[in-house]
N, CA, C and O atoms as a GROMACS GRO file, in nm:
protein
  520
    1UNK      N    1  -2.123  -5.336   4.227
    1UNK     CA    2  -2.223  -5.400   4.312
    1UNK      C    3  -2.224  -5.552   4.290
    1UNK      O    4  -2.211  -5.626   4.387
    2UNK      N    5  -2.237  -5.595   4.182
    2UNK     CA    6  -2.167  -5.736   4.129
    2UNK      C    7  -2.080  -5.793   4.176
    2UNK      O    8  -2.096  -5.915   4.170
    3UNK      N    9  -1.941  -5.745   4.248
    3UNK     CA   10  -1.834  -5.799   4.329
    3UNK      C   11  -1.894  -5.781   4.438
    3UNK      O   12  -1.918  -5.890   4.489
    4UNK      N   13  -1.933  -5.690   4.506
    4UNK     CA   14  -2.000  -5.712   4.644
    4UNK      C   15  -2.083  -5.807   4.686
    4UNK      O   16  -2.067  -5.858   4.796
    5UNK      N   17  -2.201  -5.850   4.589
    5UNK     CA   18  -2.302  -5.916   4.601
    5UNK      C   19  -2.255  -6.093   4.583
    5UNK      O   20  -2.312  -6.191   4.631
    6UNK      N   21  -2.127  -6.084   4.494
    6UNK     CA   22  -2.067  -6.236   4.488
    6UNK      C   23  -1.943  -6.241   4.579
    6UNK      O   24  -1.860  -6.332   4.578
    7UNK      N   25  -1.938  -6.127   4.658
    7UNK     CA   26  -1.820  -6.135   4.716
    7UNK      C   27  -1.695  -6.148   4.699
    7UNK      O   28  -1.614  -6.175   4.788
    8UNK      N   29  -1.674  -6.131   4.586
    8UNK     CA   30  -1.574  -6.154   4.537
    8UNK      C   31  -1.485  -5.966   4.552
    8UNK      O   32  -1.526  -5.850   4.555
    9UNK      N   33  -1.317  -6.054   4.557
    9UNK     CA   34  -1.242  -5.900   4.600
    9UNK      C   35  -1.163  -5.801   4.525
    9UNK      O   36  -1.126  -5.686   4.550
   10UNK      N   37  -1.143  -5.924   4.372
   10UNK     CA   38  -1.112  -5.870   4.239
   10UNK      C   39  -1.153  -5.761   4.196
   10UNK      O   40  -1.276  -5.771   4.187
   11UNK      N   41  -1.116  -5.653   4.161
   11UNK     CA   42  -1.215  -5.533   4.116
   11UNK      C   43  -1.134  -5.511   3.951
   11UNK      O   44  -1.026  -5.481   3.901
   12UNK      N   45  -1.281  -5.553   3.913
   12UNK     CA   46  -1.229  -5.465   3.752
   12UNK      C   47  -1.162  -5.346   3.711
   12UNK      O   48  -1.186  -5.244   3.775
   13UNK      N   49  -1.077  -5.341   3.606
   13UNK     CA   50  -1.020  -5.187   3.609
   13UNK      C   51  -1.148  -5.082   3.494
   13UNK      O   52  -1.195  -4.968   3.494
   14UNK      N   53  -1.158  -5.180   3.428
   14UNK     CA   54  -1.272  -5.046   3.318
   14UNK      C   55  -1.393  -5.156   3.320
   14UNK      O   56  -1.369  -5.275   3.301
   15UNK      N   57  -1.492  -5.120   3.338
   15UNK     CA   58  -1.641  -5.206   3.265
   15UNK      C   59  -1.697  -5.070   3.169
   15UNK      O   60  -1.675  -4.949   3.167
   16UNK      N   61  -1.777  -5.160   3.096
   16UNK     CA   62  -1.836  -5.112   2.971
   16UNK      C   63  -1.953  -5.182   2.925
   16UNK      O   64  -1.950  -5.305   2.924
   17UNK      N   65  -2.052  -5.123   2.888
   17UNK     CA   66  -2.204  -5.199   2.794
   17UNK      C   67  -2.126  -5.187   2.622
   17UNK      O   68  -2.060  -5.095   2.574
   18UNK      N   69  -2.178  -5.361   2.547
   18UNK     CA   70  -2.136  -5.377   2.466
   18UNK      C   71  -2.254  -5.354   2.346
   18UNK      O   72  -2.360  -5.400   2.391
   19UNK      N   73  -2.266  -5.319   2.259
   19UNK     CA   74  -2.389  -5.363   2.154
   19UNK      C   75  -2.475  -5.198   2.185
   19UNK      O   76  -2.448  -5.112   2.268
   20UNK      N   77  -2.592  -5.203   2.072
   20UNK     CA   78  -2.702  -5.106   2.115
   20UNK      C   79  -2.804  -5.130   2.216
   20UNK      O   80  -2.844  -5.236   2.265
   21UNK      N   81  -2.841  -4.999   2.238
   21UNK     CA   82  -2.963  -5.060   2.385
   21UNK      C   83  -3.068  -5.107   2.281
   21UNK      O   84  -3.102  -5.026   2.195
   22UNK      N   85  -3.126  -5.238   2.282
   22UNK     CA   86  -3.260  -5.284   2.273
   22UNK      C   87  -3.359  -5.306   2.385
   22UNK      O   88  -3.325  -5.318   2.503
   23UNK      N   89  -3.482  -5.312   2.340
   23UNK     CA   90  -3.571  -5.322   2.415
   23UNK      C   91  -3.621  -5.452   2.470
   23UNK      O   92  -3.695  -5.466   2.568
   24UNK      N   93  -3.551  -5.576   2.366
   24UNK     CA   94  -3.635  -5.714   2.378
   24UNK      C   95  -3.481  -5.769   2.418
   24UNK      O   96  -3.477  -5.890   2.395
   25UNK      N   97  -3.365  -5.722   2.466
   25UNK     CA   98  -3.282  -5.827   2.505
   25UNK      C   99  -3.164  -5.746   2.596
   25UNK      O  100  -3.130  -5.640   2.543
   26UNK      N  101  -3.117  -5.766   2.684
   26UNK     CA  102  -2.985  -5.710   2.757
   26UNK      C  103  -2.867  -5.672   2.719
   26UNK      O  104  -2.793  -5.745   2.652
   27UNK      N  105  -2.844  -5.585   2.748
   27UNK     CA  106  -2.645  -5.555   2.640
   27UNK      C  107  -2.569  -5.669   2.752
   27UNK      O  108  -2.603  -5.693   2.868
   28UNK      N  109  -2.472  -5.720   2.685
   28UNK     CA  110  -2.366  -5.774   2.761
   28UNK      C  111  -2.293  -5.668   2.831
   28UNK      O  112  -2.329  -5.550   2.822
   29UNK      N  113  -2.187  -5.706   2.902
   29UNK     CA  114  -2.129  -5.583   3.006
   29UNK      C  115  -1.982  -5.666   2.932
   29UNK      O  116  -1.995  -5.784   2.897
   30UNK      N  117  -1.806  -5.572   2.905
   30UNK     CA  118  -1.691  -5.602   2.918
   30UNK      C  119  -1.647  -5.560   3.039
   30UNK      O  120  -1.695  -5.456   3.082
   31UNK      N  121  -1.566  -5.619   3.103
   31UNK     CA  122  -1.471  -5.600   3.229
   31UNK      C  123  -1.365  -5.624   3.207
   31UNK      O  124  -1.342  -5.739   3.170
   32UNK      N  125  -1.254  -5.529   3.221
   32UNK     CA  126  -1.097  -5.561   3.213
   32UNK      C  127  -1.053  -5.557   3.326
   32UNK      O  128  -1.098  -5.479   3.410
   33UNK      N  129  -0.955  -5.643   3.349
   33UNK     CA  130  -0.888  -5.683   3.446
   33UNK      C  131  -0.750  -5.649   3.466
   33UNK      O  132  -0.700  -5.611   3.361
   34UNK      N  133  -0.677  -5.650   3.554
   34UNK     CA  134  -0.510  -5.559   3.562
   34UNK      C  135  -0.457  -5.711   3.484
   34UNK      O  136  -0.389  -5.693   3.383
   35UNK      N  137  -0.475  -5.809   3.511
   35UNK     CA  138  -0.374  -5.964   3.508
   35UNK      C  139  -0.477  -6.032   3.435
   35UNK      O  140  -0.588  -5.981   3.424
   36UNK      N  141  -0.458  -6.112   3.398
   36UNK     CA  142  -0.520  -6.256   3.350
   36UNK      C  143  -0.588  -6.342   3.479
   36UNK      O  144  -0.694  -6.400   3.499
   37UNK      N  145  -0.475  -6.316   3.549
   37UNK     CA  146  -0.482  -6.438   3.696
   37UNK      C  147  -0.659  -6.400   3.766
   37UNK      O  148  -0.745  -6.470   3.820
   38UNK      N  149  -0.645  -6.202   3.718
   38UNK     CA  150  -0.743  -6.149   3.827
   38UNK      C  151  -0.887  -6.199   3.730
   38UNK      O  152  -0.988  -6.238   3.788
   39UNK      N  153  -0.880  -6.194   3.600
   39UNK     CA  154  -0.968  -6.220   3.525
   39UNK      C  155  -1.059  -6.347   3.588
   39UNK      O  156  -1.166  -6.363   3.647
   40UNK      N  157  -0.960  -6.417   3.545
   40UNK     CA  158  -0.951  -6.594   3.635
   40UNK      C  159  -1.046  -6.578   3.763
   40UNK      O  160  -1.153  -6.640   3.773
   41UNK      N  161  -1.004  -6.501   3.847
   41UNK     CA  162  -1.006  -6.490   3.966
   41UNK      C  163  -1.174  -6.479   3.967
   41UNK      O  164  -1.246  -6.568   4.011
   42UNK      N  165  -1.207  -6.388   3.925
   42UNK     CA  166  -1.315  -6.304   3.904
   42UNK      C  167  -1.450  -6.413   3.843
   42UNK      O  168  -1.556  -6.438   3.901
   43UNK      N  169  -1.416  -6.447   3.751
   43UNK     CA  170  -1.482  -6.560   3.680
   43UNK      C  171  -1.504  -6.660   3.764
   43UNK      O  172  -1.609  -6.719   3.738
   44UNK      N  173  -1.436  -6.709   3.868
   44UNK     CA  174  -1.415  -6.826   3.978
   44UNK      C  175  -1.559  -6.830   4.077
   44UNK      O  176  -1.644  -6.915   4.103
   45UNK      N  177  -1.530  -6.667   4.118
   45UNK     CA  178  -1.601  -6.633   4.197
   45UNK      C  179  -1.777  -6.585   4.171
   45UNK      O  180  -1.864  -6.578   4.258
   46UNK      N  181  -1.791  -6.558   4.035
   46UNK     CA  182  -1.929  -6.562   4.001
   46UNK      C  183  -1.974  -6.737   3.998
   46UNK      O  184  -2.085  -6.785   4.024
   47UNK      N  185  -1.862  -6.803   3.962
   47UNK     CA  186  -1.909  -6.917   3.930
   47UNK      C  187  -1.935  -7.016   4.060
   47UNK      O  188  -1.981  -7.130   4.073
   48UNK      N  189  -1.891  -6.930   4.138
   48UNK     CA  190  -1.910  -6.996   4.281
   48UNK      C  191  -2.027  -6.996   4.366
   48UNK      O  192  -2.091  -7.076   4.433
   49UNK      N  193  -2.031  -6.828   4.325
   49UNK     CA  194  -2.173  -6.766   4.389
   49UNK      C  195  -2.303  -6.800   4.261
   49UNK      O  196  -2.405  -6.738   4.289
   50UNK      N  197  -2.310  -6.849   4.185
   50UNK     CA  198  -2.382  -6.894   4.129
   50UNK      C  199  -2.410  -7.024   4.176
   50UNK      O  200  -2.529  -7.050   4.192
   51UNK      N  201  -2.335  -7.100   4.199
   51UNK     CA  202  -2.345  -7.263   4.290
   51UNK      C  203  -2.460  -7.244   4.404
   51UNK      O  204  -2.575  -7.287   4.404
   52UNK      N  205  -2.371  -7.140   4.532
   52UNK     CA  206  -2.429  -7.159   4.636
   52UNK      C  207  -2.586  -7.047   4.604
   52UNK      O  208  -2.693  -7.093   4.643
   53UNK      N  209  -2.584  -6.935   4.549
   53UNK     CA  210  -2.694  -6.884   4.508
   53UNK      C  211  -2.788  -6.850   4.413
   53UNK      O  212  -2.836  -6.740   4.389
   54UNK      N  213  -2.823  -7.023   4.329
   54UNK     CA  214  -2.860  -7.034   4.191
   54UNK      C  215  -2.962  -6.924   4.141
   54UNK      O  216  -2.968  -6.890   4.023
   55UNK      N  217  -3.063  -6.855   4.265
   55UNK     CA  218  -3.153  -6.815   4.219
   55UNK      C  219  -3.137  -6.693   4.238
   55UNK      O  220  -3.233  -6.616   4.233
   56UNK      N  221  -2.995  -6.647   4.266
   56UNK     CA  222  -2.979  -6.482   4.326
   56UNK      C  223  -2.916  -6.464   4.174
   56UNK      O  224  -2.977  -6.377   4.112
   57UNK      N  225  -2.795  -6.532   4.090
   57UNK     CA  226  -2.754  -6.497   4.043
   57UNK      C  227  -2.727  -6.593   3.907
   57UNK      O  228  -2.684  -6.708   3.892
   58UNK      N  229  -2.782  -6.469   3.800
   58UNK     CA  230  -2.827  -6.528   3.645
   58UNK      C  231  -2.736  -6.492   3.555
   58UNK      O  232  -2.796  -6.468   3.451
   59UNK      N  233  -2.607  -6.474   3.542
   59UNK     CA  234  -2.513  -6.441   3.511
   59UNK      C  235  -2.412  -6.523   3.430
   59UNK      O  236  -2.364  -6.618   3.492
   60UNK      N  237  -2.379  -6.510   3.329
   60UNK     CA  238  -2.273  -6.599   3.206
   60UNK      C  239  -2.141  -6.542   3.229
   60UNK      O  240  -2.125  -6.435   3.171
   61UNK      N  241  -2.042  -6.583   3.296
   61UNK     CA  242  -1.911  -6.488   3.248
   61UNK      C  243  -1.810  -6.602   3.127
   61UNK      O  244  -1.803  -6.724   3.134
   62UNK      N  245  -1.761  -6.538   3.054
   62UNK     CA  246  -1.714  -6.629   2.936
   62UNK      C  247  -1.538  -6.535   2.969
   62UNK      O  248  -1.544  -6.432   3.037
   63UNK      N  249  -1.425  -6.572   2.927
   63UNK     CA  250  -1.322  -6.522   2.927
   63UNK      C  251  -1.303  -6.444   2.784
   63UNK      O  252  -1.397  -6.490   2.720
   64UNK      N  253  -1.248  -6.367   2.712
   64UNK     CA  254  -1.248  -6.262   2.628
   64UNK      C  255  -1.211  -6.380   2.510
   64UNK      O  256  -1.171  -6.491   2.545
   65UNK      N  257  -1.229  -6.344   2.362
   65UNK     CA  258  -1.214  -6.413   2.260
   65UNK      C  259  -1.087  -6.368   2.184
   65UNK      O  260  -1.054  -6.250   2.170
   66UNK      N  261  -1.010  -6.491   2.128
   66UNK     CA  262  -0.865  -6.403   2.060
   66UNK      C  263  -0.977  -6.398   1.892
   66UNK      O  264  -1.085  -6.446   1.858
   67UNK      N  265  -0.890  -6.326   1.840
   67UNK     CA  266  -0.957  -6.318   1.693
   67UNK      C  267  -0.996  -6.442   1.598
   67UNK      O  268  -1.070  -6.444   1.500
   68UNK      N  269  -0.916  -6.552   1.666
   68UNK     CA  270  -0.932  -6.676   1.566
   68UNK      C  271  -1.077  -6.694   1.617
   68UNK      O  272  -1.174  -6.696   1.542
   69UNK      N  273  -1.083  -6.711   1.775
   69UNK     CA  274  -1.191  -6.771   1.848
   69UNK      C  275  -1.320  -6.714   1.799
   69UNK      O  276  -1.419  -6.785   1.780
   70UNK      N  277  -1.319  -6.558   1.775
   70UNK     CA  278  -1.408  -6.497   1.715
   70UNK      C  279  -1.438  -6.520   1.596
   70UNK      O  280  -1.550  -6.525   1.544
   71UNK      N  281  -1.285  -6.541   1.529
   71UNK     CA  282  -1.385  -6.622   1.377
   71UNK      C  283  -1.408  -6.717   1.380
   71UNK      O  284  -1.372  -6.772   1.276
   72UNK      N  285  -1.470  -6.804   1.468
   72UNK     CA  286  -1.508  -6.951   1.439
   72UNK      C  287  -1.605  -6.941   1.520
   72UNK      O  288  -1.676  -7.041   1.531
   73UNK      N  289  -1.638  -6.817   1.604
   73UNK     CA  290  -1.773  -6.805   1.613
   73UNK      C  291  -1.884  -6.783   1.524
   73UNK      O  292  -1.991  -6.841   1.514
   74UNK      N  293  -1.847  -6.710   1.478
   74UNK     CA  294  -1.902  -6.691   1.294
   74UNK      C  295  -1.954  -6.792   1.278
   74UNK      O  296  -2.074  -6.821   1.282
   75UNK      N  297  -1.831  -6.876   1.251
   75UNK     CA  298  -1.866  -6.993   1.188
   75UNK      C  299  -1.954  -7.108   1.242
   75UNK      O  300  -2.013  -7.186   1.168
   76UNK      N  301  -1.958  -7.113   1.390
   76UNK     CA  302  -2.045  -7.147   1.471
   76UNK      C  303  -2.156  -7.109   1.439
   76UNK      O  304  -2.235  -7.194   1.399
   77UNK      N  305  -2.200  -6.958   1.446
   77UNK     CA  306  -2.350  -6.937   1.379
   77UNK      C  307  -2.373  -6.958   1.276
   77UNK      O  308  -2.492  -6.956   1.244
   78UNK      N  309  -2.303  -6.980   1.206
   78UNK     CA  310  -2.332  -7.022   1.046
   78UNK      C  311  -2.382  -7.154   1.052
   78UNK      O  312  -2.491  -7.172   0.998
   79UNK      N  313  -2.318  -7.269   1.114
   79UNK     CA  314  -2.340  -7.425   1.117
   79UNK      C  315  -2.493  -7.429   1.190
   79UNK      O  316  -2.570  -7.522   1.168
   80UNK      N  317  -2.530  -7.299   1.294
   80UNK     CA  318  -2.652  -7.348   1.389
   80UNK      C  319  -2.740  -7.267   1.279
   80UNK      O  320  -2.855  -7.311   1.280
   81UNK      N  321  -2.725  -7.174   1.197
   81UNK     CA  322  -2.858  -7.148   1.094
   81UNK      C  323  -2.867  -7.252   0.975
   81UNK      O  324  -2.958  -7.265   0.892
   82UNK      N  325  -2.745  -7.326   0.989
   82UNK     CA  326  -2.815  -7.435   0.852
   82UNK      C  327  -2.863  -7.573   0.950
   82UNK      O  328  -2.932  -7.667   0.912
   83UNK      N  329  -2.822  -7.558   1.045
   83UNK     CA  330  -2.854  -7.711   1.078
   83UNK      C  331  -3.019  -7.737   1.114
   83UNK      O  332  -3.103  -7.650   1.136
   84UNK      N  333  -3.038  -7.881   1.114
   84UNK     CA  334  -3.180  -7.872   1.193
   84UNK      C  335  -3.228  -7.845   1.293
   84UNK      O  336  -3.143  -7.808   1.375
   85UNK      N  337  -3.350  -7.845   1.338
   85UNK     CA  338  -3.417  -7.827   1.446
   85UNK      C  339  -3.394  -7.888   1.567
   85UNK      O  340  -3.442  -7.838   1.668
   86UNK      N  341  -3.306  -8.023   1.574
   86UNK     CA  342  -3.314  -8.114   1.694
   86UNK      C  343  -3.140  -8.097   1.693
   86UNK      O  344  -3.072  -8.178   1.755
   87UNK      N  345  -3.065  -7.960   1.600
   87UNK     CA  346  -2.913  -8.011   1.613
   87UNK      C  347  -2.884  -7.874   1.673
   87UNK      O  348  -2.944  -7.775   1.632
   88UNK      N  349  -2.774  -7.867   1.788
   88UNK     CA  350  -2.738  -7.699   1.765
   88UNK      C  351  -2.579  -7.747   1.836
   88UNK      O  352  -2.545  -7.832   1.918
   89UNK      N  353  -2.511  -7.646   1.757
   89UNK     CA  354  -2.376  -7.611   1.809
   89UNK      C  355  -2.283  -7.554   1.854
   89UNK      O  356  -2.241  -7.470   1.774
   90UNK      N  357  -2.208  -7.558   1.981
   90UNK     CA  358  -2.162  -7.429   2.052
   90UNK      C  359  -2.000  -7.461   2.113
   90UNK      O  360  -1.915  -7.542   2.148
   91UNK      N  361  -2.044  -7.307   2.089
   91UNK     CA  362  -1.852  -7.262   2.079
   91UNK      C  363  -1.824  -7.242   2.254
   91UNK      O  364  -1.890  -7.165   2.324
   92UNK      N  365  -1.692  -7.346   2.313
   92UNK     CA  366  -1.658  -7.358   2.437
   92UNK      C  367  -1.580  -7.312   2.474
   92UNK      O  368  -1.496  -7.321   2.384
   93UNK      N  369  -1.512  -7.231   2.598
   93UNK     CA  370  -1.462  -7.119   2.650
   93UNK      C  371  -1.325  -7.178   2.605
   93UNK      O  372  -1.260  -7.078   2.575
   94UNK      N  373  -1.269  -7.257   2.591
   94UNK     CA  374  -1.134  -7.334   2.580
   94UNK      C  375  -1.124  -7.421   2.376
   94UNK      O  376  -1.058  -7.519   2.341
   95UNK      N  377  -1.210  -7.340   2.299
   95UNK     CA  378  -1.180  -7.304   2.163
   95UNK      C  379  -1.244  -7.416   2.118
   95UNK      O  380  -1.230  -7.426   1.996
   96UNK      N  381  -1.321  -7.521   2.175
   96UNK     CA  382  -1.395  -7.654   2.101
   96UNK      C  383  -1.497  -7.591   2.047
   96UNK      O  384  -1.515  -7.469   2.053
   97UNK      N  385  -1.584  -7.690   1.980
   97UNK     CA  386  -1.689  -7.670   1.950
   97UNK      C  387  -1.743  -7.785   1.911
   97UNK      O  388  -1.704  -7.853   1.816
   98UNK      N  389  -1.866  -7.819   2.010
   98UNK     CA  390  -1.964  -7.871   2.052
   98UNK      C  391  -2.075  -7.928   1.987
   98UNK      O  392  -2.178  -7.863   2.008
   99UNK      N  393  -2.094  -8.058   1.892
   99UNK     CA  394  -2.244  -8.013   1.880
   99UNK      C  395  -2.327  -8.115   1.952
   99UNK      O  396  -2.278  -8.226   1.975
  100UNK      N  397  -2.491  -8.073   2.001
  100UNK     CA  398  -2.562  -8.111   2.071
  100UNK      C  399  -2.684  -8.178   1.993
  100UNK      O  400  -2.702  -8.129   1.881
  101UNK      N  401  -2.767  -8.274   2.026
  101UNK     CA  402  -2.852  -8.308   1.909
  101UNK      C  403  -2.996  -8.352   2.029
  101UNK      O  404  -2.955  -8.384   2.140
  102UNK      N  405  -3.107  -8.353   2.016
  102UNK     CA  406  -3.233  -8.339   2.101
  102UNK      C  407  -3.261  -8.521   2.035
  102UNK      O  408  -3.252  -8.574   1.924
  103UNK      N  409  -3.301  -8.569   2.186
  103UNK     CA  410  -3.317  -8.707   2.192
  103UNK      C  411  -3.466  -8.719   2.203
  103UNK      O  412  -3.532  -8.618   2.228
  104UNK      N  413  -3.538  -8.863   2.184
  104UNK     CA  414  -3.661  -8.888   2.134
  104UNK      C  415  -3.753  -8.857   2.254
  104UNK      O  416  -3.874  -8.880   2.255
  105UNK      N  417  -3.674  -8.795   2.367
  105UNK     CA  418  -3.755  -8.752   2.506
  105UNK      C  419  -3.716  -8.582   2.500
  105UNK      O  420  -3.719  -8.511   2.600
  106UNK      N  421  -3.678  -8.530   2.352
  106UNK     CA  422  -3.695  -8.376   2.362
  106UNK      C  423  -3.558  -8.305   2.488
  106UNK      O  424  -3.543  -8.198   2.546
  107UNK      N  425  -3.465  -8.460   2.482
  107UNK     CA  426  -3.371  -8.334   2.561
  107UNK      C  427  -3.234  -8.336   2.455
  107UNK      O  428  -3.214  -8.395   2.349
  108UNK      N  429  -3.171  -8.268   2.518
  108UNK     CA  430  -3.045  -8.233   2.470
  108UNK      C  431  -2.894  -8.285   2.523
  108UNK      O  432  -2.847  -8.279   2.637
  109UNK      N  433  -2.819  -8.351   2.370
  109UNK     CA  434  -2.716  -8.461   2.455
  109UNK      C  435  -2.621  -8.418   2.347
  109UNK      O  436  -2.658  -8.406   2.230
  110UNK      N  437  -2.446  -8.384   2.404
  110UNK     CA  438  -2.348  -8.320   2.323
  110UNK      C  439  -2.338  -8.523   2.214
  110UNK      O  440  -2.376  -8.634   2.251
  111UNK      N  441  -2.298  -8.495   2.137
  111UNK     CA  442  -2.272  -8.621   2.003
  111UNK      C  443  -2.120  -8.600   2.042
  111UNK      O  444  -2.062  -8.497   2.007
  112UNK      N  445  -2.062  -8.689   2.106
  112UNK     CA  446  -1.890  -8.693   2.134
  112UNK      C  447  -1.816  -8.752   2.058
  112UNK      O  448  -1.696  -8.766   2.082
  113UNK      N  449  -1.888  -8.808   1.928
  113UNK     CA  450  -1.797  -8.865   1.829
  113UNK      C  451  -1.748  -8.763   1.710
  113UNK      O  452  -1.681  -8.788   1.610
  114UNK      N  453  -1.812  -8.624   1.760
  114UNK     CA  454  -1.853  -8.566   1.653
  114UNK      C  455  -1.712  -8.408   1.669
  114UNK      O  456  -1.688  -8.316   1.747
  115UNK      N  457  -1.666  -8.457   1.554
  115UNK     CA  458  -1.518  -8.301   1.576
  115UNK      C  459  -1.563  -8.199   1.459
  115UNK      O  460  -1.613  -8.224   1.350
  116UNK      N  461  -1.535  -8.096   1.508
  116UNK     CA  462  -1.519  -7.973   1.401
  116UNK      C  463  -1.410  -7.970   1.307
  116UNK      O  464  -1.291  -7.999   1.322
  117UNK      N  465  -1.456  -7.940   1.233
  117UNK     CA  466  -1.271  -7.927   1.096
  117UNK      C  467  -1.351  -7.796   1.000
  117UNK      O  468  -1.471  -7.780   0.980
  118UNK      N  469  -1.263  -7.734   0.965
  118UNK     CA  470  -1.286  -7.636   0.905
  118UNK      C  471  -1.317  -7.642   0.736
  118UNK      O  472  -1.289  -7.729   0.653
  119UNK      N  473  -1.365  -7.550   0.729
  119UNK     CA  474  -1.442  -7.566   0.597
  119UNK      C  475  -1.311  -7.587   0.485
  119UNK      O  476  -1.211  -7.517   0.472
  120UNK      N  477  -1.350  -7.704   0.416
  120UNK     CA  478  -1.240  -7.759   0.357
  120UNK      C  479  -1.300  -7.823   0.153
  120UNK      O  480  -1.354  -7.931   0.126
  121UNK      N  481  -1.276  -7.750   0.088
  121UNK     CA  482  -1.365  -7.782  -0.014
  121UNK      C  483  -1.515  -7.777  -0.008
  121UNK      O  484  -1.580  -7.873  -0.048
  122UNK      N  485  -1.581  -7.651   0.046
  122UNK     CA  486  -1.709  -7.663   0.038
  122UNK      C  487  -1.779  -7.742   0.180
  122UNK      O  488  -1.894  -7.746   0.224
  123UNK      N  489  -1.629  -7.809   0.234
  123UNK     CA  490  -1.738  -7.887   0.328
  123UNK      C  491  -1.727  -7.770   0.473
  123UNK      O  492  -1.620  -7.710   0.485
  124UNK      N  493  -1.812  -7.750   0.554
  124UNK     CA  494  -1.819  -7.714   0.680
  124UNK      C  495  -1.909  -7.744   0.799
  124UNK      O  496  -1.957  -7.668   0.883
  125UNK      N  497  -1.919  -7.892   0.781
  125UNK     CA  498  -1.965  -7.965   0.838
  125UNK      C  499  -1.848  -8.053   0.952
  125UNK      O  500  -1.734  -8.063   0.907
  126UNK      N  501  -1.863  -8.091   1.037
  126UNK     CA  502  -1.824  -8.209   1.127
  126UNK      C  503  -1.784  -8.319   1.063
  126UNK      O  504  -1.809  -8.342   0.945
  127UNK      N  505  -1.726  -8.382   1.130
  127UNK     CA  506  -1.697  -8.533   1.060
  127UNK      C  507  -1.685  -8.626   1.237
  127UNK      O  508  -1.698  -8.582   1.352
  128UNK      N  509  -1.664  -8.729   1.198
  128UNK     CA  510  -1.706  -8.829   1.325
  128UNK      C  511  -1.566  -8.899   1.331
  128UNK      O  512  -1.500  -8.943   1.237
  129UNK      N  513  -1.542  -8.899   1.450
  129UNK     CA  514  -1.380  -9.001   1.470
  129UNK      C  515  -1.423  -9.125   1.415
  129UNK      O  516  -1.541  -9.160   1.405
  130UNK      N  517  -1.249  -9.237   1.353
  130UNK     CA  518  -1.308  -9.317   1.319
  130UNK      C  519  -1.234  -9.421   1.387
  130UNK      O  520  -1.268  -9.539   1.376
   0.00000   0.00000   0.00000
């Protein structure tokens, strides 16, 4: 109903609910695709129908994670439970990672000087180009 409703002509080969059913939050849904291209395809087209119908459709599609990507999600949640309150950091469909810091008007602005490096002697923190 999801391809119908975004119109889109891609049809998934298997979908699936991920996680346990809770009561206070939504399972994510997996969708496999025959190709990559159709994956692509598919993703295009929510992201399209999300443009023209912001308020019809509330929907995240992210492309699947290789195992590294998944471990540095980890590690992503690890950096956003130690950091502060005005800092948070997020992992981007194309393997970056992001961090964002809340400005003296309470909004939120990515810090572009700011790179990820992996935990290296204790450190697993960012460091800043120089």
């Amino acid at each position: 109903s999801l391809c119908e409703k975004a119109n889109v002509t891609v049809r998934p080969t298997t979908v699936s609910r991920l996680g346990k059913p809770k009561a206070e939050r939504k399972r994510p849904i997996k969708a496999s695709f025959p190709t990559a291209f159709d994956a692509r395809t598919f993703i295009a087209g929510i992201e399209q129908s999300k443009t023209d119908s912001p308020d019809e459709f509330k929907i995240n599609c992210r492309p699947a994670r290789t195992r590294s990507q998944q471990a540095l999600s980890i590690k992503v949640k690890e950096l956003n439970e130690k950091s502060a309150s005005d800092e948070s950091y997020s992992l981007r469909n194309n393997g970056e990672v992001w961090k964002f810091k809340k400005d003296d008007d309470d909004k939120w602005h990515r810090v572009n000087d700011w790179l990820y490096t992996p935990a290296v002697q204790g450190n697993d923190n960012g460091t800043t180009k120089s």
